[in-house]
N, C-alpha and C positions, 0 to 999 in steps of 0.2 A: 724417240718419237717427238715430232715437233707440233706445238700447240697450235691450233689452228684460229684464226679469230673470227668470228662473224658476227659483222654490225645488228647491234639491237633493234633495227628497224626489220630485219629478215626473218627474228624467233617470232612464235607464237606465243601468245598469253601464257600458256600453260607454261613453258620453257624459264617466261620471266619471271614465274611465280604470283603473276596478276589473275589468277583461275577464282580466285575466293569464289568473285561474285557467278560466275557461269556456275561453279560447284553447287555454290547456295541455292540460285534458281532451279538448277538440275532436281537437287534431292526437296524442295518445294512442290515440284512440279508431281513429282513422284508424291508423294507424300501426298497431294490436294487429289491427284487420281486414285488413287490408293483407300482415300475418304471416300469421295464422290461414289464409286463401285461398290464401296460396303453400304452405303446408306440405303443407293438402288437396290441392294439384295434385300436388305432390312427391310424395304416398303416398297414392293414393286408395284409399280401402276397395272390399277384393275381392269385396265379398258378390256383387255382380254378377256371372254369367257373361259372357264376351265375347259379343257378335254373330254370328249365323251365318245368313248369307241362307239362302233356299229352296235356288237353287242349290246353293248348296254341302252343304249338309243333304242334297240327292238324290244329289249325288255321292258323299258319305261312306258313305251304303246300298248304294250301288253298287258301291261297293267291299268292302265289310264282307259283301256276298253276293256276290263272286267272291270272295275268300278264305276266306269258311267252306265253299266247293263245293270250291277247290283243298284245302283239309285235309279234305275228306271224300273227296274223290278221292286222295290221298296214304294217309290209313291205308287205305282199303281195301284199294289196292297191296301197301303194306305187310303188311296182313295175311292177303292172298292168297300171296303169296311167302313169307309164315315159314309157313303152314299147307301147301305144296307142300315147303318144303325139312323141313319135320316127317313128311312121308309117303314122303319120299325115304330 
């Protein structure tokens, strides 16, 4: 087989062993994304409220209208009883 020769101006970096710095940058680049996406896991931005199914959404009202009925049945007590011990 005969050697074939091809002028240095034709190979790629990689070929002439000039790659260090592409290498370098590459696995940088990785490595700073790599950070970047742990950190964002680490601390996600709150702007987002949590989730709250339908369900649970109806249960909350359901609740939030028995307890505004128990406080409106409570002062009323209340202020039936101080207006009885006022005429007392």
């Amino acid at each position: 087989m005969i050697p074939i020769y091809i002028p240095l101006n034709y190979l790629k970096q990689d070929q002439l062993g000039y790659s260090n710095m592409n290498r370098r940058k590459k696995i940088k680049d990785i490595l700073t994304k790599r950070n970047k996406q742990a950190t964002l896991k680490a601390n996600p931005k709150k702007a987002k409220p949590k989730y709250i199914s339908k369900a649970e959404r109806a249960k909350m009202e359901a609740d939030a209208a028995t307890e505004s009925t128990i406080d409106t049945v409570t002062t009323e007590n209340t202020e039936e009883s101080s207006a009885e011990e006022n005429n007392a």
